[in-house]
N, CA and C atoms as an extended XYZ file, in Angstrom:
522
Properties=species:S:1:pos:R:3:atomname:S:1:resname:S:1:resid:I:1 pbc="F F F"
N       -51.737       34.017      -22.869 N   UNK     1
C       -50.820       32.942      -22.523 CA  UNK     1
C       -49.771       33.485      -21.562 C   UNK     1
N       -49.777       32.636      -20.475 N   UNK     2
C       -48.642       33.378      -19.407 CA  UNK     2
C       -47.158       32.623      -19.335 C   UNK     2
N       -46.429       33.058      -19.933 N   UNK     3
C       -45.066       32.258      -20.016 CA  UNK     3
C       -43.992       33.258      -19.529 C   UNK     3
N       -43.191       32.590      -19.076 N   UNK     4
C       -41.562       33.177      -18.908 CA  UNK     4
C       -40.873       32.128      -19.259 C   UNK     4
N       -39.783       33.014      -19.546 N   UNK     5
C       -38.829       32.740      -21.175 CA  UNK     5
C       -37.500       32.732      -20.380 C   UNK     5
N       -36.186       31.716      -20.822 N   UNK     6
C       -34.677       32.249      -20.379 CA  UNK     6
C       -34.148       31.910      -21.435 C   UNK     6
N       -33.001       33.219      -21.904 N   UNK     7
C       -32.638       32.727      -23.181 CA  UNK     7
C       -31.211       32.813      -23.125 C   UNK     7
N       -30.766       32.102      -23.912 N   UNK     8
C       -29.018       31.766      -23.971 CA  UNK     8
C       -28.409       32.900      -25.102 C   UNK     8
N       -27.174       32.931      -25.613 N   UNK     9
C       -26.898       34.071      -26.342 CA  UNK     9
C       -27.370       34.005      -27.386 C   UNK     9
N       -27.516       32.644      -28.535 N   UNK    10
C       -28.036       32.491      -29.505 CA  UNK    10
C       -29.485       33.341      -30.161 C   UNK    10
N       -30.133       33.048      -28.947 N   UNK    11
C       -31.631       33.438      -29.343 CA  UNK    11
C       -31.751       35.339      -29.552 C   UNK    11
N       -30.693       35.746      -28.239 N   UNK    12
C       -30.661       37.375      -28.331 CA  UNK    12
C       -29.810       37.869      -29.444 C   UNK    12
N       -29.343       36.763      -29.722 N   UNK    13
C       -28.401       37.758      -30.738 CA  UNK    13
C       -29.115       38.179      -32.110 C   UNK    13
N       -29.316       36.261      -32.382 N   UNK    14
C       -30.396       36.580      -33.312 CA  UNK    14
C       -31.581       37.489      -33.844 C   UNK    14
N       -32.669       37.599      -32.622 N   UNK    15
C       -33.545       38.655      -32.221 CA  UNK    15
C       -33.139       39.897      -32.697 C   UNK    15
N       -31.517       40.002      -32.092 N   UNK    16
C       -31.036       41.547      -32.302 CA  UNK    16
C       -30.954       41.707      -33.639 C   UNK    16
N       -30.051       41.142      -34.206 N   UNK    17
C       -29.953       41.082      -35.670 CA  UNK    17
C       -30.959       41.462      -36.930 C   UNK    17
N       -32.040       41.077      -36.117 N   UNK    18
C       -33.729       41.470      -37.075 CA  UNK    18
C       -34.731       41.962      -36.202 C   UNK    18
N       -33.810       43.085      -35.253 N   UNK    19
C       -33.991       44.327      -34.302 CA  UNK    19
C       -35.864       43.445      -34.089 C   UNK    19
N       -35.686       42.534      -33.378 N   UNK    20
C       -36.738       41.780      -32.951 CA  UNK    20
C       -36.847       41.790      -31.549 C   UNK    20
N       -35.483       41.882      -30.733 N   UNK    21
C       -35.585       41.734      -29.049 CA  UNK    21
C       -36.987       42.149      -28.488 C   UNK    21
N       -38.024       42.879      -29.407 N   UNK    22
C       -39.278       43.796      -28.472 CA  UNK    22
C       -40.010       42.439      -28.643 C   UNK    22
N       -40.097       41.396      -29.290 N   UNK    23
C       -40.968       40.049      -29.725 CA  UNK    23
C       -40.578       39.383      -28.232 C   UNK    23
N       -39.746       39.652      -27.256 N   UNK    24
C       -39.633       39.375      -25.824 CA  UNK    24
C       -40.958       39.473      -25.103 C   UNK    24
N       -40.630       40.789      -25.270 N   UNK    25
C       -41.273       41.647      -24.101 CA  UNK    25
C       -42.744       41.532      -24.319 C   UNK    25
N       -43.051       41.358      -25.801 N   UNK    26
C       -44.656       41.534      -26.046 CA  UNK    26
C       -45.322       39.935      -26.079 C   UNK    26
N       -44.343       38.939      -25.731 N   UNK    27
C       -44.814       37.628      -25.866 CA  UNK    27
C       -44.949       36.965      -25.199 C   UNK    27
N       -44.104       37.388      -23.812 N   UNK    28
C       -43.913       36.749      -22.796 CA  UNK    28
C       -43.880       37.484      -21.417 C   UNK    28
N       -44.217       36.688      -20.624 N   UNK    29
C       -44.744       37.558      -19.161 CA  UNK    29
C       -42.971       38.221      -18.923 C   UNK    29
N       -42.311       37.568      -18.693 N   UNK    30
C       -40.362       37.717      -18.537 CA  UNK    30
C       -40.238       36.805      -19.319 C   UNK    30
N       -38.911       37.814      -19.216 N   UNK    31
C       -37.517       37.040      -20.329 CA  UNK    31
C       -36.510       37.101      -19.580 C   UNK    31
N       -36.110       36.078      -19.198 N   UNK    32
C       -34.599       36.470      -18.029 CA  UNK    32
C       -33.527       36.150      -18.658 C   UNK    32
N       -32.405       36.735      -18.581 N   UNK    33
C       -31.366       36.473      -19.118 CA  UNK    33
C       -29.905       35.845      -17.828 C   UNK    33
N       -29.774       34.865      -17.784 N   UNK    34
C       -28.082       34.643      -16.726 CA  UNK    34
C       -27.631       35.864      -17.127 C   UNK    34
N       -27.000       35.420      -15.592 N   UNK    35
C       -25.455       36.341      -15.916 CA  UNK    35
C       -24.454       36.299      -16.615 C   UNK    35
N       -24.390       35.160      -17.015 N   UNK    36
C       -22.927       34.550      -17.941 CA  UNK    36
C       -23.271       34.905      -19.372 C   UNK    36
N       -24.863       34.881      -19.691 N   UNK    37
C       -25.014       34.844      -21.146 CA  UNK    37
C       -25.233       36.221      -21.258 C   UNK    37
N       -25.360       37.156      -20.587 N   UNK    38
C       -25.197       38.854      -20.514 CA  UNK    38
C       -23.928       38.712      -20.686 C   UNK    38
N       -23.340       38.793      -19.714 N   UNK    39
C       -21.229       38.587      -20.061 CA  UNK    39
C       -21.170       38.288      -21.550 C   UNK    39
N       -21.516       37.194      -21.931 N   UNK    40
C       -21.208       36.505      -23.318 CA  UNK    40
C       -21.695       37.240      -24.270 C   UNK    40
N       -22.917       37.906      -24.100 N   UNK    41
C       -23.645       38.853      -25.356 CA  UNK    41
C       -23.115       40.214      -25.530 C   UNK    41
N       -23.178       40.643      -24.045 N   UNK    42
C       -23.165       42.384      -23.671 CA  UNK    42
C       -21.740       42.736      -23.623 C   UNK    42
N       -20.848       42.037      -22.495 N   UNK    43
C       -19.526       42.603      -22.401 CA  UNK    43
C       -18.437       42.266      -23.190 C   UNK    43
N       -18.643       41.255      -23.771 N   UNK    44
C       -17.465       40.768      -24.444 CA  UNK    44
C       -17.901       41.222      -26.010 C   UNK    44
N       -19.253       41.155      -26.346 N   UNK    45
C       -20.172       41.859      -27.381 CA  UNK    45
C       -19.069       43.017      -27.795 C   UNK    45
N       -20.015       44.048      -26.899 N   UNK    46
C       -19.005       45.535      -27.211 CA  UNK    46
C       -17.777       45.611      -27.042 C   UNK    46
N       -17.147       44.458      -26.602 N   UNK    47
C       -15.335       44.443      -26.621 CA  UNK    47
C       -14.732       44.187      -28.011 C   UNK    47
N       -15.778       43.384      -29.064 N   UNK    48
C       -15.727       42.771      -30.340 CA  UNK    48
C       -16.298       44.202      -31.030 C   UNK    48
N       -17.118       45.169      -30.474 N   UNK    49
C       -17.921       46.145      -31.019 CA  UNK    49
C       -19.294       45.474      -32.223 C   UNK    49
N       -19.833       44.576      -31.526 N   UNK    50
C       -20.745       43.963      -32.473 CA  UNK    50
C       -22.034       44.794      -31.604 C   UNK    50
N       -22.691       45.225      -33.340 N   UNK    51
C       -23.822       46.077      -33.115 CA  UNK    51
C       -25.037       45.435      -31.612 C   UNK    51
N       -24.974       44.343      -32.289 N   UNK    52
C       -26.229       43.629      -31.492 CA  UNK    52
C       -25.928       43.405      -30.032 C   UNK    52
N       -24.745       44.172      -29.668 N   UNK    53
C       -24.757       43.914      -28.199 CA  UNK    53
C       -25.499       45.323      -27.529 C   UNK    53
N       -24.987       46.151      -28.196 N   UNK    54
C       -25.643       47.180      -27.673 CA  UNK    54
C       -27.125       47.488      -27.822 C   UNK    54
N       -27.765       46.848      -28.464 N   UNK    55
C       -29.272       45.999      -28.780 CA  UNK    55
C       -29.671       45.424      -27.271 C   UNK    55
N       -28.966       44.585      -27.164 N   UNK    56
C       -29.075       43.438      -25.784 CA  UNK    56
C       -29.186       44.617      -24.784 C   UNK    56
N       -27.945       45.456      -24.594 N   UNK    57
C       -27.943       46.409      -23.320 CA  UNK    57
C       -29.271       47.048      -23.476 C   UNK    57
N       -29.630       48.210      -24.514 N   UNK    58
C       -30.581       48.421      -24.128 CA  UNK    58
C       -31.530       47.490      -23.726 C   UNK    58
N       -32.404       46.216      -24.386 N   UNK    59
C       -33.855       45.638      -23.913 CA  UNK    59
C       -33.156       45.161      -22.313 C   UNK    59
N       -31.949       45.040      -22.371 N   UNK    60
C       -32.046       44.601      -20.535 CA  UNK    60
C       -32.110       45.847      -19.746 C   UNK    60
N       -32.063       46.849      -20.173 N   UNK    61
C       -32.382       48.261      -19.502 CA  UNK    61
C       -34.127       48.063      -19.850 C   UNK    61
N       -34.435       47.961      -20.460 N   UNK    62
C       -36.013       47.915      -20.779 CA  UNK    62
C       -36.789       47.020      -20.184 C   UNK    62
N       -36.266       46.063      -20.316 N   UNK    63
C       -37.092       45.086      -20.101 CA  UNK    63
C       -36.880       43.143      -19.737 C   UNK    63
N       -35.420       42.910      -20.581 N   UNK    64
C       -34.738       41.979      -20.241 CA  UNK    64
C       -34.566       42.057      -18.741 C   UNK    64
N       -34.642       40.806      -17.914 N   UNK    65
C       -34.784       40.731      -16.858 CA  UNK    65
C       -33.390       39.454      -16.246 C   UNK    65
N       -32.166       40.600      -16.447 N   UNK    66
C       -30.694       39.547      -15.775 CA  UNK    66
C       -30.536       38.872      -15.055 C   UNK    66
N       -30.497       37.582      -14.379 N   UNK    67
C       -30.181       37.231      -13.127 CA  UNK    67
C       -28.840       37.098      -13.050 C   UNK    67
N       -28.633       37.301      -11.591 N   UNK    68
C       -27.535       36.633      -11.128 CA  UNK    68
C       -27.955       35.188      -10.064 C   UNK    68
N       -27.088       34.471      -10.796 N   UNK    69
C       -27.642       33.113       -9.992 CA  UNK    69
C       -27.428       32.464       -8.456 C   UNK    69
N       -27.957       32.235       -7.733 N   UNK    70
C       -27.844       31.705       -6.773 CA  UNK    70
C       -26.677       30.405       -6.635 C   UNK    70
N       -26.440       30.632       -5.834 N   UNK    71
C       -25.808       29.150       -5.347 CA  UNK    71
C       -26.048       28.221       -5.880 C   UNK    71
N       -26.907       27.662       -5.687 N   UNK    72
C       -27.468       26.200       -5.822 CA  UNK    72
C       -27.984       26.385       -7.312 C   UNK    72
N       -28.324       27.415       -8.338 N   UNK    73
C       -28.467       27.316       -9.574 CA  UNK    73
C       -27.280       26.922      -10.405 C   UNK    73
N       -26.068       28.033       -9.763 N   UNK    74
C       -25.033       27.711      -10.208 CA  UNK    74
C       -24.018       26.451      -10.076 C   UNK    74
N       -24.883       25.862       -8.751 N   UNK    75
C       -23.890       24.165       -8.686 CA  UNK    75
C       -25.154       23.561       -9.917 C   UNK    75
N       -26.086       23.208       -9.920 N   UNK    76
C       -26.986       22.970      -10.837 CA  UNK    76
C       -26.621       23.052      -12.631 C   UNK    76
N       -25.966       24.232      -12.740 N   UNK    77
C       -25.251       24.617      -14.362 CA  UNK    77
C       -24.115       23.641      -14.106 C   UNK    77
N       -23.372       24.043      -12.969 N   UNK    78
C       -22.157       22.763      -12.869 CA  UNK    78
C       -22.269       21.647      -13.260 C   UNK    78
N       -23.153       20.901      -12.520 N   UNK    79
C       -23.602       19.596      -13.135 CA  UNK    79
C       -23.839       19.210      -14.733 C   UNK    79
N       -24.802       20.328      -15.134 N   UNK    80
C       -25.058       19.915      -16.590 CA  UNK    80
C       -24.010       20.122      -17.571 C   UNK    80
N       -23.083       21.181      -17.024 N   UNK    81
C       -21.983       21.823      -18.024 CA  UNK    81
C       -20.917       20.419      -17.815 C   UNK    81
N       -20.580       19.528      -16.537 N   UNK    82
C       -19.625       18.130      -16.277 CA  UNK    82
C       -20.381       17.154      -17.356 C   UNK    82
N       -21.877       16.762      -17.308 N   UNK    83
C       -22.254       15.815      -17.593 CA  UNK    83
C       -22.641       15.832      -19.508 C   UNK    83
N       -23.168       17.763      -19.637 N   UNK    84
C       -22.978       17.605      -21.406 CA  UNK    84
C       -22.020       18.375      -22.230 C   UNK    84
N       -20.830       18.858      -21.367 N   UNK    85
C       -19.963       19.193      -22.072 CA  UNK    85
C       -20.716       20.638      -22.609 C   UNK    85
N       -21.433       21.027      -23.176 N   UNK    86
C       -21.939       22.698      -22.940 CA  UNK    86
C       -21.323       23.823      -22.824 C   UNK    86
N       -21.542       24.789      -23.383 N   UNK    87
C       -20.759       25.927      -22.794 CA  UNK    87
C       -21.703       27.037      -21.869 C   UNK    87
N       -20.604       27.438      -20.840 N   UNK    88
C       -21.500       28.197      -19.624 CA  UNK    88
C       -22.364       28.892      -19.621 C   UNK    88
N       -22.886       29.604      -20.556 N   UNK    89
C       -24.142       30.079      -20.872 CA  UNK    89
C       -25.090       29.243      -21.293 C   UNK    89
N       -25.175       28.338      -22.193 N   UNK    90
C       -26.506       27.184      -22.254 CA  UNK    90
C       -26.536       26.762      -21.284 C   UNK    90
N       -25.462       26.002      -20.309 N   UNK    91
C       -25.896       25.604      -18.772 CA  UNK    91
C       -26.953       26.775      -17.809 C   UNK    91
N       -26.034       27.466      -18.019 N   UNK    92
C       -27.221       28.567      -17.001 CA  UNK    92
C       -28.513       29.101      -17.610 C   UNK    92
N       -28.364       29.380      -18.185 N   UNK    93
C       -29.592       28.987      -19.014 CA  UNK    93
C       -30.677       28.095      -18.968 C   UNK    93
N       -29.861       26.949      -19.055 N   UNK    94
C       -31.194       25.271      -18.570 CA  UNK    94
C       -31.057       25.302      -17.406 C   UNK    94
N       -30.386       25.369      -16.379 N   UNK    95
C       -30.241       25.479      -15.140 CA  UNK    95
C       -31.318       26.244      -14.409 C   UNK    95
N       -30.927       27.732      -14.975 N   UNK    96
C       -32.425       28.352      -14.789 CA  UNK    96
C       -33.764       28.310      -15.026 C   UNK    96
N       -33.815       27.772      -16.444 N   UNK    97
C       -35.231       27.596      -17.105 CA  UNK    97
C       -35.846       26.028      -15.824 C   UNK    97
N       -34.926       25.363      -15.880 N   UNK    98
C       -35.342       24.476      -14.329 CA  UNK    98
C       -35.841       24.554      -13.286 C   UNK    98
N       -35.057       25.755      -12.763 N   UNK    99
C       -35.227       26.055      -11.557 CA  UNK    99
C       -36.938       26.891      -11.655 C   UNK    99
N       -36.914       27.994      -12.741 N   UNK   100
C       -38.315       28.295      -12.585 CA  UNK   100
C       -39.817       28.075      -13.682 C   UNK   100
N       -38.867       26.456      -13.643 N   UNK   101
C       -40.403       26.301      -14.647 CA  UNK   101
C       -40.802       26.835      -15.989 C   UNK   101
N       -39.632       26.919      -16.643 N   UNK   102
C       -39.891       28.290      -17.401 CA  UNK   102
C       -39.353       27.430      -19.179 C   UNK   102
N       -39.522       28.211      -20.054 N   UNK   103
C       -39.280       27.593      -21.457 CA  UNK   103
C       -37.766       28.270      -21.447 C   UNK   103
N       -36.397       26.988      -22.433 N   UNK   104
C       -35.246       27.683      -22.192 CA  UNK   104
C       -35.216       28.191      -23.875 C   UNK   104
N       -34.971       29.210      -24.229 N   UNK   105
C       -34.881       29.723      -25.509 CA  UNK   105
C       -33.259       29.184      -25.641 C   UNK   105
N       -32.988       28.487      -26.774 N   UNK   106
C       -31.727       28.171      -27.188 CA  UNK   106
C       -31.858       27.941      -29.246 C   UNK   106
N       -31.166       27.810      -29.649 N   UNK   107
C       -30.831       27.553      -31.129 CA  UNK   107
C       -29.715       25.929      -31.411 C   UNK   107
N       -29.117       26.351      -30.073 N   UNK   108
C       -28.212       25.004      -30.197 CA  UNK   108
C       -29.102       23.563      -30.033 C   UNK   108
N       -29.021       22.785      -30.882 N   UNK   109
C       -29.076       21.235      -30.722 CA  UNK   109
C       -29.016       20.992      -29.426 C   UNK   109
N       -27.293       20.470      -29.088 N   UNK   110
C       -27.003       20.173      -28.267 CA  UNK   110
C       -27.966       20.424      -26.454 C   UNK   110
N       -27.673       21.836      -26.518 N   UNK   111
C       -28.073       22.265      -25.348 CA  UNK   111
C       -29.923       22.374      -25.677 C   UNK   111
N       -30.629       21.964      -26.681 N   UNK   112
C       -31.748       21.798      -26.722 CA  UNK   112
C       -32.275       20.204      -26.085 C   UNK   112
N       -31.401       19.480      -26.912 N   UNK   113
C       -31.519       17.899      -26.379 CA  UNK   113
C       -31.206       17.617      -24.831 C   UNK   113
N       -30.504       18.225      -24.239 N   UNK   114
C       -29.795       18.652      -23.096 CA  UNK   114
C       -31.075       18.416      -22.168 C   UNK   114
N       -31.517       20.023      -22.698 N   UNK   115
C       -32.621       20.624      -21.946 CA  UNK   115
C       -33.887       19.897      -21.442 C   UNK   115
N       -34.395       18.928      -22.947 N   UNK   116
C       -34.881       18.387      -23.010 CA  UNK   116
C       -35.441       16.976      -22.291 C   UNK   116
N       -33.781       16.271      -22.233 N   UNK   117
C       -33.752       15.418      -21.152 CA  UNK   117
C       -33.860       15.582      -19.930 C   UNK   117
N       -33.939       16.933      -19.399 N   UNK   118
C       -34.277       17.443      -17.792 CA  UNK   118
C       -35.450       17.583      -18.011 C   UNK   118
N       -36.312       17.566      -18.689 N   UNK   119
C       -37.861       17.948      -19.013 CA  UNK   119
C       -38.046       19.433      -18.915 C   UNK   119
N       -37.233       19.880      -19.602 N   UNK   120
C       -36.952       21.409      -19.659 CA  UNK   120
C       -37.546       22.117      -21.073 C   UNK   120
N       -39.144       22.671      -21.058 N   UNK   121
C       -39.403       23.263      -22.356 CA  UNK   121
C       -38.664       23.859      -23.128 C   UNK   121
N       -38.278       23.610      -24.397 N   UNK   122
C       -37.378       24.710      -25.185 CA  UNK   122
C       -37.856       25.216      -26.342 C   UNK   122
N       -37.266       26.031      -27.027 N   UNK   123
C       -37.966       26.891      -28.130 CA  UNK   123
C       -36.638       27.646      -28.258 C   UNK   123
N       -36.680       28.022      -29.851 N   UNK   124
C       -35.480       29.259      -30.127 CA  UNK   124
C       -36.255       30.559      -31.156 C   UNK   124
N       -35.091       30.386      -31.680 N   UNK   125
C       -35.283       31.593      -32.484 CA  UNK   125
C       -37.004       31.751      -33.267 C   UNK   125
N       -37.188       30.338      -34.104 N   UNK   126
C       -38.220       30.423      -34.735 CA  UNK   126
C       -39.422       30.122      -34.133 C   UNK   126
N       -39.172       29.801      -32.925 N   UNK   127
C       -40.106       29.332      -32.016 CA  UNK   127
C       -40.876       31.077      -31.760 C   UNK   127
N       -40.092       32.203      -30.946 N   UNK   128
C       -40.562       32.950      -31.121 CA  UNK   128
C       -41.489       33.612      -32.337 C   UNK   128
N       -40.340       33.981      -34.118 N   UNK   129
C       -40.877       34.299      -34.623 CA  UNK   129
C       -42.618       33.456      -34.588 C   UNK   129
N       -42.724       32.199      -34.662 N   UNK   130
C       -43.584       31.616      -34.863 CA  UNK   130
C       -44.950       32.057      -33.377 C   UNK   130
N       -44.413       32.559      -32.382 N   UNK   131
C       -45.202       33.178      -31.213 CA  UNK   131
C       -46.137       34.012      -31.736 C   UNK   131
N       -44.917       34.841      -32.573 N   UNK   132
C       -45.251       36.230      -33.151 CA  UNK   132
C       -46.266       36.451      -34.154 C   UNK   132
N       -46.267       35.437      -34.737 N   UNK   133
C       -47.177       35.242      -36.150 CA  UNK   133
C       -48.590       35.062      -35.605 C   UNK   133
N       -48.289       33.898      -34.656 N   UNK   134
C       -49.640       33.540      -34.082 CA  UNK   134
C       -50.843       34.500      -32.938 C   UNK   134
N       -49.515       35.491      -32.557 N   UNK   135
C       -50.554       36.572      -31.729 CA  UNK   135
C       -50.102       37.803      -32.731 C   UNK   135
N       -50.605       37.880      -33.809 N   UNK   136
C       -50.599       38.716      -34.934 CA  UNK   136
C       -50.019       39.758      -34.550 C   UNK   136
N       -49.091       39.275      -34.075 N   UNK   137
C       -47.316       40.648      -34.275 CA  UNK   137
C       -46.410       40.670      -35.494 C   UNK   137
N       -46.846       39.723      -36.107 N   UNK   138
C       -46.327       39.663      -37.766 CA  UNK   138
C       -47.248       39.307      -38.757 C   UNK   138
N       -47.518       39.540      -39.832 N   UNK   139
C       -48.227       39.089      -40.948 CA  UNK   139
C       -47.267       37.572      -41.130 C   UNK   139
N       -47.863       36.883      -42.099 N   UNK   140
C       -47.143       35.986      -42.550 CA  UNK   140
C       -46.168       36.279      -43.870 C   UNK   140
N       -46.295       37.324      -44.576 N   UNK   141
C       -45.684       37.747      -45.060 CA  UNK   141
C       -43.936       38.035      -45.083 C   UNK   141
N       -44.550       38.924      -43.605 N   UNK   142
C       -43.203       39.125      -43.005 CA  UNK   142
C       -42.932       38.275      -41.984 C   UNK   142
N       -43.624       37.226      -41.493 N   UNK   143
C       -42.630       35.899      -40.764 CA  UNK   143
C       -41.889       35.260      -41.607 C   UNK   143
N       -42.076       35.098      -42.666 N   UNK   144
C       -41.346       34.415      -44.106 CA  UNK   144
C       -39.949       35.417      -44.318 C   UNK   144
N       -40.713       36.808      -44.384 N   UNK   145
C       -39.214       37.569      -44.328 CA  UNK   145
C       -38.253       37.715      -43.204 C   UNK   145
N       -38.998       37.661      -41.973 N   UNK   146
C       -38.000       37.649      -41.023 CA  UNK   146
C       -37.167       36.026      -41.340 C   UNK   146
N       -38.057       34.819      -41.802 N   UNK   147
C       -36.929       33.319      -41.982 CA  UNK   147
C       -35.792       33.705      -42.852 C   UNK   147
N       -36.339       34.928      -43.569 N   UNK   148
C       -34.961       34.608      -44.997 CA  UNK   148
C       -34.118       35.843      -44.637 C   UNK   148
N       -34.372       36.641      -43.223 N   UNK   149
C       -33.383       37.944      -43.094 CA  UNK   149
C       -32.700       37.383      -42.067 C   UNK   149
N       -32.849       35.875      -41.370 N   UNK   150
C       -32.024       35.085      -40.329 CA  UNK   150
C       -30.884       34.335      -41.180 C   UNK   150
N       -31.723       33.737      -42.624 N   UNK   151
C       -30.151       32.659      -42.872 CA  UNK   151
C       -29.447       33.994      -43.681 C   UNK   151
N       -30.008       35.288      -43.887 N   UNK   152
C       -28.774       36.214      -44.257 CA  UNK   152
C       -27.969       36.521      -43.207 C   UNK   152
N       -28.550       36.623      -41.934 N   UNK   153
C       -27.542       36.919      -40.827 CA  UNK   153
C       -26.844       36.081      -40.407 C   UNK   153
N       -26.371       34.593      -40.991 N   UNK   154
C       -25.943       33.525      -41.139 CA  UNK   154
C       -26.445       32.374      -40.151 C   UNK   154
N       -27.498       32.487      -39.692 N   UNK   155
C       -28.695       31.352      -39.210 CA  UNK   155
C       -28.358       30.147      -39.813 C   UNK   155
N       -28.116       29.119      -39.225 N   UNK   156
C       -27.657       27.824      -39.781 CA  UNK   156
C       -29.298       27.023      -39.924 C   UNK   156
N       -29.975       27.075      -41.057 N   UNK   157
C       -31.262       26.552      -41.294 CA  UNK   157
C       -30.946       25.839      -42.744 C   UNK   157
N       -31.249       24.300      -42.389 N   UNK   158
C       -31.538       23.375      -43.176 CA  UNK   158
C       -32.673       23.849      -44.356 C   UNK   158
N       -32.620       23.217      -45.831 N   UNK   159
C       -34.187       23.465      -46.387 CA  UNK   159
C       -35.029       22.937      -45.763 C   UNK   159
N       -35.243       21.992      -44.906 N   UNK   160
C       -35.976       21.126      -44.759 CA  UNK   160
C       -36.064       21.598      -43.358 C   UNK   160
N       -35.635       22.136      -42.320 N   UNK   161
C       -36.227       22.857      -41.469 CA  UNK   161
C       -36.728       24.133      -41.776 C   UNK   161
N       -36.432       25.166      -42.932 N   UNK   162
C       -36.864       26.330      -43.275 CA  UNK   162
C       -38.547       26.142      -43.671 C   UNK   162
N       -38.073       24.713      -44.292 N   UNK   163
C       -39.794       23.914      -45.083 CA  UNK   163
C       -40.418       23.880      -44.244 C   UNK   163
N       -40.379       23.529      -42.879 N   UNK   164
C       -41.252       23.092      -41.964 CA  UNK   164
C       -41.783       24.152      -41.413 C   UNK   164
N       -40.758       25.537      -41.047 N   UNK   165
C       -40.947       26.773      -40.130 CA  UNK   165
C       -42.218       27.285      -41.246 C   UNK   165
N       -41.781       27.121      -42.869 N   UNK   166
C       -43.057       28.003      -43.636 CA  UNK   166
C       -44.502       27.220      -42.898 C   UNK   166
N       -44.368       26.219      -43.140 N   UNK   167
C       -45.715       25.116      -43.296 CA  UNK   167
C       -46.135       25.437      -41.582 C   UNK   167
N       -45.583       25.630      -40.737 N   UNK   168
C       -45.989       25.837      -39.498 CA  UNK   168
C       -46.451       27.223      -38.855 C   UNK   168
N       -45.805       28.368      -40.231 N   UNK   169
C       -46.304       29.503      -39.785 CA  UNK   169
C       -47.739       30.061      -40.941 C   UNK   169
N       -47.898       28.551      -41.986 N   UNK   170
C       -48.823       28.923      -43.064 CA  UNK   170
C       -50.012       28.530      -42.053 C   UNK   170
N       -50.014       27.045      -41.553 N   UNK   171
C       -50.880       26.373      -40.002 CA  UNK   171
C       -51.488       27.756      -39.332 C   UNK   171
N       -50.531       28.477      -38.752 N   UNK   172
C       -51.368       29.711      -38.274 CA  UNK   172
C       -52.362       30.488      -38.436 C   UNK   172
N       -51.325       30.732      -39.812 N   UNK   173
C       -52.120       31.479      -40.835 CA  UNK   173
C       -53.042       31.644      -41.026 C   UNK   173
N       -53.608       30.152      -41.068 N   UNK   174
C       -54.557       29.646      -42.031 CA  UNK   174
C       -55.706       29.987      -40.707 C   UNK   174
């Protein structure tokens, strides 16, 4: 499957958290990250000294693939950030995933529905794990454990979306 991926801070942080960021690199052709949502993860990250930024630095030394945006991407985030209220990293983010065709990795609602209405593929956190399961980079075992080592890292998951992620990664499974 040939995909490229852009992901907002949500999805990397997460990833980091259940030292997952390599479920990038092995799932997807690229993973690009804005510039703003590097700022938001990486620099202001290690200004807070939160582990998972220095997570982020390395896979963008590895393999995370940063942009800095063009002009016209960045009037493009403008627009969506005036019209849904957003914060500057989910804009650039959908902005980008726009510009190249690409799936926008997010966790937020908002900037999912967003995305959505531009006809912008999206997927987050479990979307990956659920990648992962299916090109047997996880047992199902441990896709179940990676769901319950996310709402420890305080993952905002409904029962009833946790219900669905099992039943969709049992589908695989099976």
């Amino acid at each position: 499957m040939s995909e490229v991926v852009v992901t907002d801070s949500t999805v990397l942080i997460y990833l980091a958290k259940l030292d997952g960021l390599s479920y990038l690199e092995a799932l997807f052709d690229s993973a690009f990250v804005p510039d703003a949502v590097y700022e938001e993860v990486v620099t202001r990250g290690r200004e807070e000294q939160y582990a998972d930024a220095l997570q982020v630095e390395t896979a963008a030394d590895r393999f995370l693939d940063v942009h800095e945006l063009p002009d016209e991407i960045e009037d493009r985030a403008d627009e969506i950030q005036r019209s849904s209220g957003l914060e500057r990293g989910e804009c650039t983010a959908i902005a980008l995933a726009e510009a190249e065709d690409a799936r926008c990795l997010t966790d937020d609602h908002a900037a999912r529905t967003t995305a959505e209405s531009l006809g912008v593929a999206v997927g987050g956190t479990i979307y990956v794990l659920l990648e992962a399961l299916d090109r047997e980079r996880l047992s199902f075992e441990a896709y179940v454990d990676e769901l319950d080592a996310l709402t420890g890292e305080g993952f905002r998951m409904s029962a009833s979306l946790y219900r669905r992620a099992v039943e969709a990664g049992e589908e695989l499974a099976d």
